[in-house]
VOSENU-179356 format. One record per residue: residue number from 1; chain; x, y, z of N, C-alpha, C in turn. Coordinates in steps of 0.2 Angstrom, whole numbers. Layout:
<atoms>
[NUM 'A' [X Y Z] [X Y Z] [X Y Z]]
...
</atoms>
This chain:
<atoms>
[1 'A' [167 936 934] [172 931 932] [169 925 930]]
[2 'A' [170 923 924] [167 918 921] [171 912 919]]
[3 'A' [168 906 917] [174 901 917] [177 903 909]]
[4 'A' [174 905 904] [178 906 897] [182 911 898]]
[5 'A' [181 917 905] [187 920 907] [195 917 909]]
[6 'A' [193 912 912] [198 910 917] [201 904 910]]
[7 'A' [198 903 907] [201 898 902] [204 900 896]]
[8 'A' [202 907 893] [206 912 890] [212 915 894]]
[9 'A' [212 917 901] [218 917 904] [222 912 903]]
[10 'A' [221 907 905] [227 902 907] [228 899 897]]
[11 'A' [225 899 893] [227 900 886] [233 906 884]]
[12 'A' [230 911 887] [237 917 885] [244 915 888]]
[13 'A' [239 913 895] [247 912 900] [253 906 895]]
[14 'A' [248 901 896] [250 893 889] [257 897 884]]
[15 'A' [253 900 881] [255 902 874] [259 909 874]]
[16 'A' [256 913 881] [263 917 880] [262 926 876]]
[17 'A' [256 925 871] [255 927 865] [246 928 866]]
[18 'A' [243 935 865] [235 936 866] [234 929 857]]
[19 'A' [238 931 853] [236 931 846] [235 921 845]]
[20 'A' [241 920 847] [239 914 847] [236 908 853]]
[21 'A' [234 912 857] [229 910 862] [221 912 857]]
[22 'A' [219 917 854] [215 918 851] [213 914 847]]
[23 'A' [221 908 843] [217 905 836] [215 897 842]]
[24 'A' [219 897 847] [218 891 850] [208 890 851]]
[25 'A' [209 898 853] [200 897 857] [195 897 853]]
[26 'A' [198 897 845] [194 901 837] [191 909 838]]
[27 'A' [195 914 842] [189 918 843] [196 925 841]]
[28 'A' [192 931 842] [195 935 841] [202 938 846]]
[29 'A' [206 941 843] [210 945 849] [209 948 852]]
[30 'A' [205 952 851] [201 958 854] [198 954 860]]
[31 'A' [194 948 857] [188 945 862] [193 943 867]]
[32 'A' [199 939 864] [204 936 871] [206 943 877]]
[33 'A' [209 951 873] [210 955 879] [204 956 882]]
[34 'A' [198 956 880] [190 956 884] [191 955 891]]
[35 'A' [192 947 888] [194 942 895] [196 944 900]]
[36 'A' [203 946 897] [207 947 902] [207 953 907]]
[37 'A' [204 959 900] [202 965 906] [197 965 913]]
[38 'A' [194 959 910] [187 958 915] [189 956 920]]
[39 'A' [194 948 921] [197 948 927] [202 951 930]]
[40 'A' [205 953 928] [209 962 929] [205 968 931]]
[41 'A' [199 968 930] [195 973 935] [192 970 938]]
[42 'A' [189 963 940] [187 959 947] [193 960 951]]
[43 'A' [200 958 950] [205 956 953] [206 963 957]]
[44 'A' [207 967 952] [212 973 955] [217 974 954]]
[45 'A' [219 967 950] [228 968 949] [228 966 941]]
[46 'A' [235 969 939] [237 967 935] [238 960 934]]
[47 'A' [238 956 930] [237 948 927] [243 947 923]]
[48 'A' [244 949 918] [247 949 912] [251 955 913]]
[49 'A' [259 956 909] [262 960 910] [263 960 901]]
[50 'A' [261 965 898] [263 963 890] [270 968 888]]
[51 'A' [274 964 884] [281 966 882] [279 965 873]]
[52 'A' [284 966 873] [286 969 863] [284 960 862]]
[53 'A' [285 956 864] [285 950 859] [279 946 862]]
[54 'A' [276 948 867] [270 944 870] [269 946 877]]
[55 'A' [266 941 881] [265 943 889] [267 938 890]]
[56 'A' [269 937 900] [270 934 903] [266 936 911]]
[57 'A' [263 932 914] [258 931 922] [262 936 925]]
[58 'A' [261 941 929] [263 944 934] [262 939 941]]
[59 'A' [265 942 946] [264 938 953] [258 935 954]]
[60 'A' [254 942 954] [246 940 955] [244 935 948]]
[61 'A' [246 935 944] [243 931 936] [246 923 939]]
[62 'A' [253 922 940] [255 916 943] [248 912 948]]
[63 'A' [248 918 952] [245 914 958] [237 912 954]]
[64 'A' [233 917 951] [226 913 948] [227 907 943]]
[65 'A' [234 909 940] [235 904 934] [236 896 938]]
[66 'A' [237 896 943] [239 891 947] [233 886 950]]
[67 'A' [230 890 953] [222 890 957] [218 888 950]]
[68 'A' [217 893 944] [214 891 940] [214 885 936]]
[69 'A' [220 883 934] [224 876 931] [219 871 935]]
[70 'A' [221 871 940] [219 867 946] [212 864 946]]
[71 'A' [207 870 947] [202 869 946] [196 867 939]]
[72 'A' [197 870 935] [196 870 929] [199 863 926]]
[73 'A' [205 859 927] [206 853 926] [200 849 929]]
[74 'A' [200 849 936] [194 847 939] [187 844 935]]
[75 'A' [185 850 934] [178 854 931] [178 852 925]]
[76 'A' [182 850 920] [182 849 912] [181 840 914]]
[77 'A' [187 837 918] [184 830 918] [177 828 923]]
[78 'A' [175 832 927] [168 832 928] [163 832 921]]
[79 'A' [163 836 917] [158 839 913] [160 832 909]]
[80 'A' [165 831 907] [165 826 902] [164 817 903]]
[81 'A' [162 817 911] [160 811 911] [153 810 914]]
[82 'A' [151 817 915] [142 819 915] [142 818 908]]
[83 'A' [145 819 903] [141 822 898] [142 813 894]]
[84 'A' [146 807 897] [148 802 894] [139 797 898]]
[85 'A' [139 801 905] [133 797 908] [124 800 903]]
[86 'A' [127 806 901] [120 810 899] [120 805 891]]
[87 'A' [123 806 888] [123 802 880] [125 793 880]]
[88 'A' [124 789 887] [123 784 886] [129 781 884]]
[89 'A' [134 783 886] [141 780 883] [144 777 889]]
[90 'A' [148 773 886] [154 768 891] [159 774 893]]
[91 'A' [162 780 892] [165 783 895] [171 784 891]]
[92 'A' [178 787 894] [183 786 888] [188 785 896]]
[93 'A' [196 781 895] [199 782 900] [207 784 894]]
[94 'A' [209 789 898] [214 791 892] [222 790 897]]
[95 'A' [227 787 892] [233 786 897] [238 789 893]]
[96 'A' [244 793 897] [248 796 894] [253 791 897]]
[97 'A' [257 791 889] [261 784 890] [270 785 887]]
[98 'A' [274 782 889] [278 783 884] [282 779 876]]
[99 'A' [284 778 873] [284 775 865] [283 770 868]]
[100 'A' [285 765 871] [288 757 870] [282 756 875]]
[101 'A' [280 760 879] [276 757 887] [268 752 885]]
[102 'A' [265 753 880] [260 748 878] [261 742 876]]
[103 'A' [268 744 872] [268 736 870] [272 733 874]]
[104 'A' [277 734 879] [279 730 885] [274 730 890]]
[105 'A' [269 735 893] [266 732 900] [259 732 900]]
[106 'A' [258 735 894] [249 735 893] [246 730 888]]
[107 'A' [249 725 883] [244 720 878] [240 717 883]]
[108 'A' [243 713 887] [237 709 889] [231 713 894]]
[109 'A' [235 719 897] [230 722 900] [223 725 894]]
[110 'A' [227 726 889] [220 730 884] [215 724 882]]
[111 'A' [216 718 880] [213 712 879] [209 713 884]]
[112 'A' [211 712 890] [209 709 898] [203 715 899]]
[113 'A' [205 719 895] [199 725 898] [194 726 893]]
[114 'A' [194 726 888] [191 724 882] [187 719 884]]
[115 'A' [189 714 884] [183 708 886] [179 712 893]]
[116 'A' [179 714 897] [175 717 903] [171 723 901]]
[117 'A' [176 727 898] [172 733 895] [172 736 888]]
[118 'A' [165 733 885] [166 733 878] [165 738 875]]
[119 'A' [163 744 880] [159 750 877] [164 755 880]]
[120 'A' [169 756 884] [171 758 887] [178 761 882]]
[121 'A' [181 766 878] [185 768 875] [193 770 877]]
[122 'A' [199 767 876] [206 766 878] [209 774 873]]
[123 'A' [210 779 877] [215 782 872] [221 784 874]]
[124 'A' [226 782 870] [232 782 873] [236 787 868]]
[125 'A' [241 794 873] [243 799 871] [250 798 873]]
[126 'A' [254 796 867] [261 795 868] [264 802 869]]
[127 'A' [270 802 874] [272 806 877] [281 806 877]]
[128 'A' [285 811 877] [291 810 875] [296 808 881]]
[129 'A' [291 807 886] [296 809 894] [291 807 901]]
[130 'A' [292 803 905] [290 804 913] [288 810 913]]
[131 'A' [292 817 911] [290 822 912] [285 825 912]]
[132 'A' [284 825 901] [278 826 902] [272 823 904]]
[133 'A' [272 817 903] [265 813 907] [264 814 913]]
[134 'A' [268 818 917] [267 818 923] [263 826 921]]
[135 'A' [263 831 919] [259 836 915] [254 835 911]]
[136 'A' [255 831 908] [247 829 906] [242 827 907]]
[137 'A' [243 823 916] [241 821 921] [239 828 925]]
[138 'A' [244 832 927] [241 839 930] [238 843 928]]
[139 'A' [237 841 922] [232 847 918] [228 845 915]]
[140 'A' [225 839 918] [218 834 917] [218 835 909]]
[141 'A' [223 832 903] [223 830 899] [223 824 898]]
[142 'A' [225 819 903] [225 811 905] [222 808 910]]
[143 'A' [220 803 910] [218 803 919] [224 800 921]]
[144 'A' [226 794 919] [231 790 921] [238 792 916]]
[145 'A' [244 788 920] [250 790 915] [256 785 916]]
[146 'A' [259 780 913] [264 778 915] [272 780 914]]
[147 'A' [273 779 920] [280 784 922] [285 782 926]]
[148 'A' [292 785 925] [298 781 929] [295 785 936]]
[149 'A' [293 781 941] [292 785 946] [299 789 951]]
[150 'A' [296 794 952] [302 799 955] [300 804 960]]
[151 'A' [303 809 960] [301 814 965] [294 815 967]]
[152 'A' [291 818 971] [285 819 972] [284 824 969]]
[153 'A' [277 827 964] [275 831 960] [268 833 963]]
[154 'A' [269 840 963] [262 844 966] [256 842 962]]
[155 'A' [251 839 966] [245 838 964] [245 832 961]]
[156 'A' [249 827 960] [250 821 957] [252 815 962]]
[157 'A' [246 809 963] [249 803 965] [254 799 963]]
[158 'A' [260 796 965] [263 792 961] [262 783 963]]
[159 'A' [259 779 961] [259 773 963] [267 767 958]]
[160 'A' [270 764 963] [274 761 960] [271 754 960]]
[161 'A' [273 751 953] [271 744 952] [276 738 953]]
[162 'A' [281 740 948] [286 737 947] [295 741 944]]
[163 'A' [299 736 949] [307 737 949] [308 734 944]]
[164 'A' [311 737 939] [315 734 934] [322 733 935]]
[165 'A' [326 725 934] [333 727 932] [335 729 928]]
[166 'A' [343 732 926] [345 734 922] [350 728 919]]
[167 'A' [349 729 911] [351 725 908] [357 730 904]]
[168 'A' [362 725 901] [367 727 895] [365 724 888]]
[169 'A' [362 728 883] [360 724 878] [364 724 872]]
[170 'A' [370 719 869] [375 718 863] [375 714 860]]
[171 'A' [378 716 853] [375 711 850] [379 702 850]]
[172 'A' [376 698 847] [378 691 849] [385 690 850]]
[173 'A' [389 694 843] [396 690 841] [400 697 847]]
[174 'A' [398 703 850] [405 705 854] [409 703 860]]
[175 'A' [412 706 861] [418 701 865] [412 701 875]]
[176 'A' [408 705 876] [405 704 881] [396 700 882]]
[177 'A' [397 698 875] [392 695 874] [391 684 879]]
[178 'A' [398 683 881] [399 677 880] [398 678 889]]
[179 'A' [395 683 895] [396 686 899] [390 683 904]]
[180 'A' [390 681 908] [382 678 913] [380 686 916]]
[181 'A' [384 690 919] [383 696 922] [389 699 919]]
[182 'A' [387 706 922] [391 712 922] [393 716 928]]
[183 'A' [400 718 928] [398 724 936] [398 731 932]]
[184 'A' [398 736 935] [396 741 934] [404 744 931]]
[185 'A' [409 741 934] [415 744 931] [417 741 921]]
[186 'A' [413 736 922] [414 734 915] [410 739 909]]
[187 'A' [405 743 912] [401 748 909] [408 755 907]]
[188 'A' [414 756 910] [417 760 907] [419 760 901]]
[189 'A' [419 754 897] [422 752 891] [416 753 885]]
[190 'A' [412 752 888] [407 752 882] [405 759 878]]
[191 'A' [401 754 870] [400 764 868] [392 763 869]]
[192 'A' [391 770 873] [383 770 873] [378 773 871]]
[193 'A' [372 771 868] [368 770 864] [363 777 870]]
[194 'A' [361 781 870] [358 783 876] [349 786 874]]
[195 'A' [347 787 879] [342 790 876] [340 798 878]]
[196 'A' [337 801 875] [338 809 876] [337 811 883]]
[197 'A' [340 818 885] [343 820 891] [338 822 896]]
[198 'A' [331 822 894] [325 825 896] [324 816 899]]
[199 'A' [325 813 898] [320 805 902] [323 806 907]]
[200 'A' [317 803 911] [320 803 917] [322 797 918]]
[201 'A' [322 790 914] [327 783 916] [332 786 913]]
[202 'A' [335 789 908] [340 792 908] [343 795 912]]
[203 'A' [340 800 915] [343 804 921] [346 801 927]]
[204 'A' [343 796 929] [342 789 933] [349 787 932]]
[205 'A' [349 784 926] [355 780 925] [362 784 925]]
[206 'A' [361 788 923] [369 794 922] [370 794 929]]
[207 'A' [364 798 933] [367 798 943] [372 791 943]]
[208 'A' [367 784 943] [371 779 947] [378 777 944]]
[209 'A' [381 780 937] [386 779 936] [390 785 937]]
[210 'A' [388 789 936] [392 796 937] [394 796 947]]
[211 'A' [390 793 950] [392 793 957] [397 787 958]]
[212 'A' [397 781 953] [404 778 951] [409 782 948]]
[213 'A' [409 785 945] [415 791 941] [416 786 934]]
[214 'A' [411 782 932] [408 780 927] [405 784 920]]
[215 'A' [408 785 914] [405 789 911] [407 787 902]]
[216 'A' [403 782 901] [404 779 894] [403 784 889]]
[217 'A' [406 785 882] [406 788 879] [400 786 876]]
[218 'A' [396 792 873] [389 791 868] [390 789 863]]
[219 'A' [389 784 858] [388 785 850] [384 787 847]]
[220 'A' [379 788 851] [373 789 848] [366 790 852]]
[221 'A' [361 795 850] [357 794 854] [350 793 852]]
[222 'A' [344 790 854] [337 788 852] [332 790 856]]
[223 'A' [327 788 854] [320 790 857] [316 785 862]]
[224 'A' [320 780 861] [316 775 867] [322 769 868]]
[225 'A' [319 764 871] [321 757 873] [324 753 866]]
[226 'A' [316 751 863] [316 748 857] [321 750 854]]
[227 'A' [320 756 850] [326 756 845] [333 755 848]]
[228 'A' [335 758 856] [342 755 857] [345 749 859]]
[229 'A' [338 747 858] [342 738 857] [345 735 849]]
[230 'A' [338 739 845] [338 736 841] [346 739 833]]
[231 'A' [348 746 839] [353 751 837] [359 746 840]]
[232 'A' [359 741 845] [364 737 849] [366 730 843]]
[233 'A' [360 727 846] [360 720 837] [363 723 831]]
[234 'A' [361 728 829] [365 731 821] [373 732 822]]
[235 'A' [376 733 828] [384 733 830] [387 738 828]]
[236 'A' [380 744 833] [381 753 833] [382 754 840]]
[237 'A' [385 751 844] [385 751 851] [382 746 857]]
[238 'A' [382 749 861] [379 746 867] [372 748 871]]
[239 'A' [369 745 875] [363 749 876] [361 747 882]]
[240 'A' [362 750 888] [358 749 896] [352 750 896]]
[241 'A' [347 746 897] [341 746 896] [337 740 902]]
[242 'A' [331 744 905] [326 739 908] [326 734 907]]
[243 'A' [327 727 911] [324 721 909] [317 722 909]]
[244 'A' [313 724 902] [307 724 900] [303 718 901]]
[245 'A' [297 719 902] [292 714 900] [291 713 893]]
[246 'A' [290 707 891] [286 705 884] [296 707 879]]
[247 'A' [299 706 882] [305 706 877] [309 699 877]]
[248 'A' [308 700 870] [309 692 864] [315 691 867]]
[249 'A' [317 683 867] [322 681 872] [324 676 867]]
[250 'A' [330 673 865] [332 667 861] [339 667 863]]
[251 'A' [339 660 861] [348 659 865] [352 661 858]]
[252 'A' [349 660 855] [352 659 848] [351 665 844]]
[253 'A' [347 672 847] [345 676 841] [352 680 842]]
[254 'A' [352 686 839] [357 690 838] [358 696 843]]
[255 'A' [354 696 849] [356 702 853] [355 696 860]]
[256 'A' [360 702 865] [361 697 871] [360 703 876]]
[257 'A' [355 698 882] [353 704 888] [359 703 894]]
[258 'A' [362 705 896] [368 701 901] [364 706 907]]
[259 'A' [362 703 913] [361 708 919] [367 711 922]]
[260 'A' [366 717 924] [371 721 928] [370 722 936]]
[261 'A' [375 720 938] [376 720 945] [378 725 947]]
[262 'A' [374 729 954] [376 733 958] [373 743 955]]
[263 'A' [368 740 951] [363 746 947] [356 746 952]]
[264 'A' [355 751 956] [348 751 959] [342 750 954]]
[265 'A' [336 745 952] [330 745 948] [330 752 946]]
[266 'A' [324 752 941] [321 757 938] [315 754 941]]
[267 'A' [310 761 945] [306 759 948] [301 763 943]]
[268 'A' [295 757 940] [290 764 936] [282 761 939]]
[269 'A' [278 763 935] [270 764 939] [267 770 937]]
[270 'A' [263 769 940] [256 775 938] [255 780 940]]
[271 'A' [252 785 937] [253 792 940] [245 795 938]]
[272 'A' [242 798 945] [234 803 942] [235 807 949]]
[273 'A' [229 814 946] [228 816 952] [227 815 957]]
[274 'A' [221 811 959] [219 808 965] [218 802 965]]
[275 'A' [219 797 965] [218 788 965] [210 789 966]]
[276 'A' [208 790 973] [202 787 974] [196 792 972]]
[277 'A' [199 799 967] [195 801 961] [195 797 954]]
[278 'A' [197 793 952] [197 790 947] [191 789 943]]
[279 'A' [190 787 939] [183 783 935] [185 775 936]]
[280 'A' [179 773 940] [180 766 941] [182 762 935]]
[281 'A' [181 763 928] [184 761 921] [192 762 920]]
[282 'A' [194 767 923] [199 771 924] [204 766 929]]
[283 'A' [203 764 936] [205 760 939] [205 754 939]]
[284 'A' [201 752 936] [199 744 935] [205 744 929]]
[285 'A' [208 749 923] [211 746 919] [219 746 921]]
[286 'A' [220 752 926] [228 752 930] [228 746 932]]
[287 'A' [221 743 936] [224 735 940] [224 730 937]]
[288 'A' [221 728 928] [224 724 925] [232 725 923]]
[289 'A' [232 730 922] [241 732 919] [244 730 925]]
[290 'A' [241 732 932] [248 731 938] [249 722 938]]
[291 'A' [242 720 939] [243 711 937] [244 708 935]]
[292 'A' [246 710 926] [251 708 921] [257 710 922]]
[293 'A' [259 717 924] [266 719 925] [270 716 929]]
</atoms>
């Protein structure tokens, strides 16, 4: 059993498909069943179940796909911060983030870290969801990830930084714009601006009103924060959204944040596999971001 075995494995498992596992790894199909036979004859067992449109792990394939993930995650971010000390580099620290999340809670971190670590590479992989950054984190494709913190997730620490409240964002001239607060029953009237059904501050927000019997009509839906505010100013709706950080505030501009009373925060923060495995690069940039946030 070899590790291009194990990594051909979990490529088929990924994808589903020998064929397109093979173009992933550049190599032949034949070479990817190779793999597979070999550790199907070390095992004993069958791995892979193959049907008419592809495979899918058997029991036994579940359980190495799992162990394997696991470890081979591991191992690749070892090799690649040996190989950052072998060639003399500053390293890289990668964060899986989501659209709005760099420019609300990290400018002054990136600055702040810059000036400290000038050799030192930031690469940031935006991500559609909590969900998947918490994935890309478990499958050492990140080391760090900012996320609505939530459930516990196998293999994943979650550090919370900060509680956001929730705001109502309208435009200047509607009739609830002239509002100091809101309670939560004033939210039945409005038309709301949402974000798709996979976020988990979405998910978040629907519990706390659906457990009122609260259930605002959609007009529309978007892909982050940002645009559903700036979908609120144009006078397409309304938009419950995090009191963010680094959000442009004027008494006089065209969009109005009115806080909502009686909404538990949105708690977010940081997610890795193991805190005290980090790369010192790696953690020294989380605690800029936490002491700007």
């Amino acid at each position: 059993m070899t590790l291009d075995d194990l990594r051909t494995f979990l490529a088929a498992c990924r994808h589903g498909n020998l064929s397109a596992a093979a173009r992933e790894l550049g190599c032949t199909q034949s070479a990817v069943s190779q793999h597979i036979r070999r550790l199907e004859h070390e095992t004993g067992l069958d791995l892979l179940e193959r049907r008419p449109r592809g495979v899918v792990p058997t029991e036994a394939g579940r359980i190495l796909r799992t162990a394997a993930a696991d470890s081979l995650a591991g191992l690749d971010l070892a090799l690649r911060r040996l190989a950052d000390l072998r060639d003399g580099h500053g390293g890289t620290v990668r964060i899986a983030t989501g659209a709005t999340t760099v420019r609300h809670f990290m400018t002054d971190a990136i600055v702040a870290f810059r000036r400290r670590n000038p050799h030192t590479s930031l690469e940031f992989q935006t991500e559609s969801s909590s969900r998947t950054c918490l994935e890309a984190v478990a499958a050492g494709r990140a080391d760090l990830a900012w996320i609505t913190v939530g459930e516990p997730v196998r293999g994943v620490e979650q550090r919370p930084v900060a509680a956001l409240p929730w705001m109502l964002a309208v435009r200047h001239d509607d009739p609830l714009a002239a509002r100091t607060s809101l309670d939560l029953a004033d939210l039945a009237g409005i038309h709301h601006i949402r974000l798709p059904e996979t976020s988990t501050s979405r998910v978040r927000l629907d519990s706390h009103l659906e457990a009122r019997a609260i259930r605002p009509p959609a007009t529309t839906g978007v892909a982050d924060w940002d645009t559903a505010m700036l979908l609120a100013e144009l006078g397409l709706g309304h938009a419950v959204v995090p009191d963010l950080p680094n959000l442009a505030r004027t008494p006089d501009g065209p969009l109005r944040l009115i806080p909502i009373r009686g909404l538990p925060p949105l708690t977010v923060g940081w997610a890795a596999r193991q805190w005290q495995a980090l790369a010192p690069a790696a953690r020294e940039f989380a605690d800029f971001v936490e002491s700007s946030a």
